[in-house]
ChimeraX commands (.cxc) that place a marker at each C-alpha (Angstrom):
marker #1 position 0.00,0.00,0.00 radius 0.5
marker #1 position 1.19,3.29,-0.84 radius 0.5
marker #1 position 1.57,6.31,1.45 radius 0.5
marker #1 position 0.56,9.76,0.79 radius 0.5
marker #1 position 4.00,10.84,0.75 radius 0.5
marker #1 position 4.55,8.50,-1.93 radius 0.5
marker #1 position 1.69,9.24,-4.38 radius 0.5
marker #1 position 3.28,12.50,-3.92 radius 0.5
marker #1 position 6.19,11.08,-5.63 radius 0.5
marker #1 position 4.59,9.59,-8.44 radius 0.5
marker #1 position 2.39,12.52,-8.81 radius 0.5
marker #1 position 5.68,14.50,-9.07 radius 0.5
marker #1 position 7.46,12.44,-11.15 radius 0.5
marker #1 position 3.74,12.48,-13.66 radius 0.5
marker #1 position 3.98,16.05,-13.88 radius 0.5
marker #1 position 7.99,15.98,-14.32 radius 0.5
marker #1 position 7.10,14.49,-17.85 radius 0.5
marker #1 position 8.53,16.40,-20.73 radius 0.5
marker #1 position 5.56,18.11,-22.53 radius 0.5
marker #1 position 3.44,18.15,-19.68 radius 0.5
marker #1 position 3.43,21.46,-19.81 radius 0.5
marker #1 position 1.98,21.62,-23.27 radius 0.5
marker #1 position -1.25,23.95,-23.83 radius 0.5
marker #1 position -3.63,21.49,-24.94 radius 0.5
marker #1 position -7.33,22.79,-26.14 radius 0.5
marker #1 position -10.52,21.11,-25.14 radius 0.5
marker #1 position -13.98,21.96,-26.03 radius 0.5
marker #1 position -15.81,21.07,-23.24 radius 0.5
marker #1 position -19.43,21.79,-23.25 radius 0.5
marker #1 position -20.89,21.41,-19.49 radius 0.5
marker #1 position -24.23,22.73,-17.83 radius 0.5
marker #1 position -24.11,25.87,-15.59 radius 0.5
marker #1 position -25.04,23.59,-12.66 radius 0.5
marker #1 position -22.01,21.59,-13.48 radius 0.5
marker #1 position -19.82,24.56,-13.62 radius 0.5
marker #1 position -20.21,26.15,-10.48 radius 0.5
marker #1 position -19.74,22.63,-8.65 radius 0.5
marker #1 position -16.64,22.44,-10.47 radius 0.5
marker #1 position -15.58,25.92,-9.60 radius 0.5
marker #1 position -15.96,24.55,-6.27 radius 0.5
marker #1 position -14.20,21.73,-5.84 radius 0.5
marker #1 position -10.86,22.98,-7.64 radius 0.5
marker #1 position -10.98,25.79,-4.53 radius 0.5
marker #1 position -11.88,23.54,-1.87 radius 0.5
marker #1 position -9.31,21.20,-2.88 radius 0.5
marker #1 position -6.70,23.78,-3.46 radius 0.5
marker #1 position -7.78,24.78,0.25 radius 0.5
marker #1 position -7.44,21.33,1.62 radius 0.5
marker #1 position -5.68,21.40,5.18 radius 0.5
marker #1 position -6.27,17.72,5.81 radius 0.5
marker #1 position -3.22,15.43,5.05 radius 0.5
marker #1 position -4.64,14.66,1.61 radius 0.5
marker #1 position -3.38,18.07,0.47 radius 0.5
marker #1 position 0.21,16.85,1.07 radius 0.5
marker #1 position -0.11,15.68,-2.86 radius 0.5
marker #1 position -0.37,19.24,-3.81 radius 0.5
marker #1 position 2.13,19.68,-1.61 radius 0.5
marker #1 position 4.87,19.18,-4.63 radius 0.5
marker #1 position 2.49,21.20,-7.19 radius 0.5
marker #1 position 4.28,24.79,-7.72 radius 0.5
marker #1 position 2.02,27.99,-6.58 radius 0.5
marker #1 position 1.78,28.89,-10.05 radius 0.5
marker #1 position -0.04,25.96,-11.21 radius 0.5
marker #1 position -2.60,26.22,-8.32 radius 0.5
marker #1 position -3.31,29.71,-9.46 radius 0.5
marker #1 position -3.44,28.43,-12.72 radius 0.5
marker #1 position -6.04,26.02,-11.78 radius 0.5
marker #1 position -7.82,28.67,-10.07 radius 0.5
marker #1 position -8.08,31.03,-12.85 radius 0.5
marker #1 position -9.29,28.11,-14.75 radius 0.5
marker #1 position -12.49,27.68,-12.57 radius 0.5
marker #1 position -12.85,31.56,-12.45 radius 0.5
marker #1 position -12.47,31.41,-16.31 radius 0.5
marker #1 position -15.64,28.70,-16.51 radius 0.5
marker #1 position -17.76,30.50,-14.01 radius 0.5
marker #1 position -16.99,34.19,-16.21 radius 0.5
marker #1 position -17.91,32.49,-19.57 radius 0.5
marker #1 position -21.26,30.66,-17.83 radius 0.5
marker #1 position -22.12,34.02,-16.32 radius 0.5
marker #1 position -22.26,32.72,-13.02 radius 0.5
marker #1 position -19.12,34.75,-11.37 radius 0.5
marker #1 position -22.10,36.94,-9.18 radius 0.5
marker #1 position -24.16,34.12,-8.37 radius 0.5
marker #1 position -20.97,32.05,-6.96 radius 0.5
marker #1 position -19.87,35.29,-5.05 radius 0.5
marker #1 position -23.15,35.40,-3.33 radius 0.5
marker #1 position -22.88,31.50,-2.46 radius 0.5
marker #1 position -19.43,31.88,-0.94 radius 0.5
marker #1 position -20.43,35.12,1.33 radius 0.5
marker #1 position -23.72,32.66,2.30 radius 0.5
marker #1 position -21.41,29.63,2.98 radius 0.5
marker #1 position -19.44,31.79,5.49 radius 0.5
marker #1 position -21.64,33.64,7.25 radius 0.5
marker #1 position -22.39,32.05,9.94 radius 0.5
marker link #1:1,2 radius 0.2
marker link #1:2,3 radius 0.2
marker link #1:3,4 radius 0.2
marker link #1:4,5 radius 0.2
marker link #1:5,6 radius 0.2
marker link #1:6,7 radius 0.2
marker link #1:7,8 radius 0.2
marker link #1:8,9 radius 0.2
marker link #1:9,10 radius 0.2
marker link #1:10,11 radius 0.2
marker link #1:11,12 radius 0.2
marker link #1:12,13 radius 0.2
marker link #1:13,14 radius 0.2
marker link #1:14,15 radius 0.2
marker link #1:15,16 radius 0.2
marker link #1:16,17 radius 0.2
marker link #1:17,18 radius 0.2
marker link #1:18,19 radius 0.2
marker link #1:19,20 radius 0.2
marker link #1:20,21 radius 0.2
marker link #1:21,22 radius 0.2
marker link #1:22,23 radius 0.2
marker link #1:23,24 radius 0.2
marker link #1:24,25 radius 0.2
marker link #1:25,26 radius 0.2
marker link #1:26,27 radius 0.2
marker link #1:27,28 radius 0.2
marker link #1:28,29 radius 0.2
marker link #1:29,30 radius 0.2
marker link #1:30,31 radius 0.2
marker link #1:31,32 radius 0.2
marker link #1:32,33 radius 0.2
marker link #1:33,34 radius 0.2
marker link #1:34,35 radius 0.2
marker link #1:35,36 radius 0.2
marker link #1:36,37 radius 0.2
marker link #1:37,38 radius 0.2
marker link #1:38,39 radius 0.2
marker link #1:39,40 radius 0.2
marker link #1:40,41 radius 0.2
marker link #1:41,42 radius 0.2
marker link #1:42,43 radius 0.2
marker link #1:43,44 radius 0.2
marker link #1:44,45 radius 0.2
marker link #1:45,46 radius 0.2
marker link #1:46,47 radius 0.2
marker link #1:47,48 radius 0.2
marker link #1:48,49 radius 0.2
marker link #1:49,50 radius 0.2
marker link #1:50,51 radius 0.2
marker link #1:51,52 radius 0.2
marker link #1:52,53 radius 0.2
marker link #1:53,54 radius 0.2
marker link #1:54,55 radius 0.2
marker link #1:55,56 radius 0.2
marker link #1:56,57 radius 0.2
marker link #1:57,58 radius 0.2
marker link #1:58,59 radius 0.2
marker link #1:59,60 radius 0.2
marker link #1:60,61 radius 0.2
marker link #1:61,62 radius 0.2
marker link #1:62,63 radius 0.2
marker link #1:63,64 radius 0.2
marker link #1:64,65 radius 0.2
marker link #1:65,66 radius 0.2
marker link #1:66,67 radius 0.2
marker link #1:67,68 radius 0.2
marker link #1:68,69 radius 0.2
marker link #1:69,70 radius 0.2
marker link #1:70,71 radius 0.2
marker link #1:71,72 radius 0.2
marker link #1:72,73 radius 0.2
marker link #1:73,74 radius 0.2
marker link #1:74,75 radius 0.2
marker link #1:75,76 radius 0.2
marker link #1:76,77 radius 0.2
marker link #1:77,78 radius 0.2
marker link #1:78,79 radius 0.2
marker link #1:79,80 radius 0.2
marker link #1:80,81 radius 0.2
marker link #1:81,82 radius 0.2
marker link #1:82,83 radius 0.2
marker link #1:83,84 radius 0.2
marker link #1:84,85 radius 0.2
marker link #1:85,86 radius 0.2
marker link #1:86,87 radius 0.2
marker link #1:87,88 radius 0.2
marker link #1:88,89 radius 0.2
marker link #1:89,90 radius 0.2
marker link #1:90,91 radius 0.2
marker link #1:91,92 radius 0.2
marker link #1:92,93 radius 0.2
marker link #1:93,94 radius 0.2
view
């Protein structure tokens, strides 16, 4: 069985590929509904604190934000950038 630490590795070593860093295009045709939930998740898993965030651990800050711009990207062209705003400021108010 593997440890965290080492999917880590192996996740490292993935991304260590040459051409990995390759812009690749994708036409990716999702629902709104879908688009928000994956705004979502790439934040709460870029927020992780449990110790299943030690495989992003290895990921450079610059791809994170990359990632992040990417869900802010899909929620700007769906038109739901105000919407997700107001869902955020609802999930923290407590």
């Amino acid at each position: 069985m593997l440890t965290i630490h080492d999917v880590a590795k192996v996740y490292d070593t993935i991304l260590s590929i040459p051409g990995m860093n390759e812009t690749v295009k994708i036409d990716l045709r999702i629902s709104r509904k879908n688009v928000l939930l994956l705004h979502r998740v790439i934040e709460r898993g870029i927020d992780a604190k449990d110790e299943q965030s030690s495989l992003l651990e290895s990921v450079p800050e610059e791809t994170l934000s990359e990632l992040r711009a990417l869900g802010k990207d899909c929620l700007q062209k769906a038109g739901l950038i105000e919407l997700s705003e107001k869902l955020n400021y609802l999930s923290t108010k407590e």
